[in-house]
N, C-alpha and C positions, 0 to 999 in steps of 0.2 A: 557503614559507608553510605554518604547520601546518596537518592538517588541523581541520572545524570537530569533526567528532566521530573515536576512532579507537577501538573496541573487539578487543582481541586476545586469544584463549584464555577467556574469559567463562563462569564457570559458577555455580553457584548450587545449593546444596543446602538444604535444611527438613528440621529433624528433628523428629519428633513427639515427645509426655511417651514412650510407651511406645519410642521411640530406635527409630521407624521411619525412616529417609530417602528425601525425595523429592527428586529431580533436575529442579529447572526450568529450570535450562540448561546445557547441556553444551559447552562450547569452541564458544562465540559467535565469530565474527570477520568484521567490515565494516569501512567507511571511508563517512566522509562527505566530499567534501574542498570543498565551496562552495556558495555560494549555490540556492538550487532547491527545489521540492519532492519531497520522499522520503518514500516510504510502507512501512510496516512490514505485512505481511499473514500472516496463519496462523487457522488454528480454535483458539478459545477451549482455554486451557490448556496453547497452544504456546509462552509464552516470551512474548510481545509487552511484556504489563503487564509483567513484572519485569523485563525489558531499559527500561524507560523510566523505572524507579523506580531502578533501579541509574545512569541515567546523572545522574538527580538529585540521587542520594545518599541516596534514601529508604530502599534497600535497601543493606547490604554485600557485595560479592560476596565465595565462598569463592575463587575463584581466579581470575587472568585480572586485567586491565589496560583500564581506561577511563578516557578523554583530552575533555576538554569544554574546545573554543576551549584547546586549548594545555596543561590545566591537567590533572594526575589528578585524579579525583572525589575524591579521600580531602583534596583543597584546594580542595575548589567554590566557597569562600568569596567563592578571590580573582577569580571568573567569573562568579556567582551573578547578578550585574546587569546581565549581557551575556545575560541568557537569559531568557525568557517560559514559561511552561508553563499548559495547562490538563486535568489529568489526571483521572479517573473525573466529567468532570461540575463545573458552575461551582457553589459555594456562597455564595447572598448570602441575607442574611435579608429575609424576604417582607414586611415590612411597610414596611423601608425602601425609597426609589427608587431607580429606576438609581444617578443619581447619588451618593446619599449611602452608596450600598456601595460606589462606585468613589472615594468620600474618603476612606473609611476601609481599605482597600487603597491607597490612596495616601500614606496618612500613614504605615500600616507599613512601608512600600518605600521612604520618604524622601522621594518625588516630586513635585515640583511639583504644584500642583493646575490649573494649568494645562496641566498632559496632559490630563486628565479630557476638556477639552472638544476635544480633537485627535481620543483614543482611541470618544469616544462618534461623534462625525464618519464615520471611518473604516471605523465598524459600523453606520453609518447608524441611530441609537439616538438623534439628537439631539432628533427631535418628541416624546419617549416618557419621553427621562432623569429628569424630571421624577414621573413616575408610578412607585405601588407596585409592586414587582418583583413581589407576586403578583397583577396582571393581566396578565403579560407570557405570550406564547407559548413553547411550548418552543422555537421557533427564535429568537426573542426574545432569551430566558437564557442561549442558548448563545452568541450573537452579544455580549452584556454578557459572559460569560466570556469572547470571546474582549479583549473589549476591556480587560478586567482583566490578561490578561495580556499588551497591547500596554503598561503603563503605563510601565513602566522603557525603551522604545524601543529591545526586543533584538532581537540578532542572530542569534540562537538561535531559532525560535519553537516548542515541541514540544506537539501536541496529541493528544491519546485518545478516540481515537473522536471526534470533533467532529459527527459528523452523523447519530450513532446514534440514533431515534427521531423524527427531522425526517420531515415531508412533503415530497414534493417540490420546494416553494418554498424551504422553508427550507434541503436541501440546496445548491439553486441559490444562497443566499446565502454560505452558509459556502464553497462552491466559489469565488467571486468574491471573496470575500476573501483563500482562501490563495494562490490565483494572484496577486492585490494583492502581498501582502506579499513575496512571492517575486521583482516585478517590480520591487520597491525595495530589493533585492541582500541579501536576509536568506536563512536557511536555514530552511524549513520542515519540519519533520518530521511524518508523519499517522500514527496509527495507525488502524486501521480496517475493519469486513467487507463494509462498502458498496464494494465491488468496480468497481460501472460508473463510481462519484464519483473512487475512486482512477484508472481508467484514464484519465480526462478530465485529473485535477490533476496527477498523480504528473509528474516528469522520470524518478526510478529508484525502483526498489519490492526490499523486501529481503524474501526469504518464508521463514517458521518453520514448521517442523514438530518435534516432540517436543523442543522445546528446543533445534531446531538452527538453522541458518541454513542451508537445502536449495538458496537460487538467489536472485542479484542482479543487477542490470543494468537498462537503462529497459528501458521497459512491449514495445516492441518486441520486444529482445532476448528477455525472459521467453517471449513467448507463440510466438515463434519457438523455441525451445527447448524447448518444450513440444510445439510441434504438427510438429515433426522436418521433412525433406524432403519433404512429400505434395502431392499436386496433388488437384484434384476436376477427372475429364473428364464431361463432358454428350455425353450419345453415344443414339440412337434403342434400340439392341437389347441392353442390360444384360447380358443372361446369353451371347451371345454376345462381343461383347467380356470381360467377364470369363475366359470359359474361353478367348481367344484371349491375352490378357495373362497367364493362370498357364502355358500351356505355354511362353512368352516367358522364362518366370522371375520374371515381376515380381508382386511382393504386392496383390492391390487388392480391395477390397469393396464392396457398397453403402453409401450413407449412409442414415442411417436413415431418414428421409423416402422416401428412393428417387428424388431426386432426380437422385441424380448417381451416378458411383464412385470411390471415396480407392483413389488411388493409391502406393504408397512408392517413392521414387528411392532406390534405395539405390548405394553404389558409384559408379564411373563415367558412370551411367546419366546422363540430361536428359528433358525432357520432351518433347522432341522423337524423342527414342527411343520415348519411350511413342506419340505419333502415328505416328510411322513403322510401329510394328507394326501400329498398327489399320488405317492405308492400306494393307497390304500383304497386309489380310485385304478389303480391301473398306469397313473401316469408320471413315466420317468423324467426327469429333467435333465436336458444335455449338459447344463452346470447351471450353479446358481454361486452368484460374488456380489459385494458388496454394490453397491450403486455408488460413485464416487463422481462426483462434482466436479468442477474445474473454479478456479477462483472467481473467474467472470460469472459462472453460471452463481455463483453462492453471492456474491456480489449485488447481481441484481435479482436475484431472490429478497433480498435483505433489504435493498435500498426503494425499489419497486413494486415489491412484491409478487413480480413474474414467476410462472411456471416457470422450474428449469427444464434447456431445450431437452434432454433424455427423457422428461416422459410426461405423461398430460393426466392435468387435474390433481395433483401433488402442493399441495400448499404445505408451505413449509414455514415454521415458526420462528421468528426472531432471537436472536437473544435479548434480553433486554438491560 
């Protein structure tokens, strides 16, 4: 079975009137191969937008290979109706209702107009469809975009940003929807900098930096990758244990709190090593667990290269 998305060698050059060029993407390469939600992550002007306009066909890539459900992009034609998008933000005009923007999006699509009343359903829009689209919320419009793009009943679903300026409710909404659509064996694609929303939806998250594709893998994988082998011990005498762990050989520091000490396993080492030296100084440790990241923190480890906030002086290695 092919996969739903496959981009290989993916690059993307702009040239200016004065025949400057800029490089927005440089030898992209992923796979999407099924159902799930997937999320695309990097700081603005990393790639994201123009890898999502390239798989739609809005942009032309200069070089490289992109595959949408089976088809190259340069024949989107014959796939175009197996796929949903809501990109930069939903566009209906404000004086018409819900509804009669999602007819007239339904009449260019071909579609039944009895989707209209499935897709408004779906987005829980149905008390509202009725009303002028400019008394709607912005979670509101985003939620009528997304239902505009459920209209053809793809299996594709690719959305931008979808929850960029929502309040907290309204995130919780649009979150409950892509998990929806995802548990009815479609492919959801997110773009997005709402990091805690990705970490919540995502199944696998693909991260951009300068145009490249730095690290893929679910949300796990990533932040485990990011936050290497280190432990945090909880121990009474901090600067005692630490000077007893650096003649040991082993790396460790405070966290910045001062909570704790990040430890690095490196080698053959365990963490049971690291206990064993501190009993063998006298010093017990109140526990010692895993050091576990949060998306954001592994995020900008990866794209910035920042210390993660849990502990100081921790350089953490990329994937590559």
């Amino acid at each position: 079975m092919a996969a739903v998305i496959t981009v290989q060698g993916l690059r993307k050059e702009y040239r200016s009137l004065r025949g400057r060029t800029t490089v927005a993407l440089d030898g992209v390469d992923f796979e999407i191969s099924g159902p799930g939600v997937y999320g695309l992550l990097g700081p603005n002007g990393s790639g994201k937008t123009t890898t999502i306009r390239s798989l739609l066909g809005l942009v032309k890539p200069t070089a490289g290979t992109v595959t949408v459900l089976g088809q190259d992009v340069s024949n989107l034609s014959t796939v175009i109706g197996r796929v949903g998008a809501l990109v930069e933000g939903p566009k209906f005009s404000p004086a018409l209702s819900g509804r009669k923007n999602l007819e007239l999006f339904a009449s260019l699509a071909d579609v039944e107009r009895s989707r209209i009343d499935d897709v408004l359903a779906l987005v829980e829009m149905t008390d509202r469809a009725d009303d002028p689209v400019s008394s709607y919320s912005l979670g509101m419009s985003q939620r009528l975009g997304i239902a505009s793009a459920m209209l053809n009943n793809p299996e594709l679903v690719i959305l931008d940003e979808p929850t960029n300026g929502l309040d907290p409710a309204g995130m919780a909404d649009v979150r409950r929807l892509v998990r929806q659509l995802a548990s009815e064996g479609r492919t959801v694609l997110v773009s997005s900098h709402q990091l805690h929303e990705i970490q919540q939806i995502c199944d696998r998250v693909i991260i951009f930096r300068d145009g490249r594709v730095i690290a893929q893998g679910s949300v796990k994988e990533i932040v485990g990758a990011a936050a290497g082998n280190r432990i945090l011990v909880k121990i009474d005498d901090h600067q005692v244990a630490l000077a007893t762990l650096e003649r040991a050989g082993l790396t460790a520091m405070p966290t910045l709190d001062g909570s704790a000490i990040v430890v690095q396993i490196q080698g053959s080492a365990t963490p049971a090593d690291v206990n064993r030296v501190l009993a063998h100084e006298g010093l017990f440790a109140t526990s010692i667990t895993a050091d576990e990241l949060s998306l954001e923190e592994a995020f900008l480890t990866m794209t910035t290269n920042q210390t993660p906030s849990g502990a100081a002086g921790v350089k953490i290695k990329e994937m590559q």
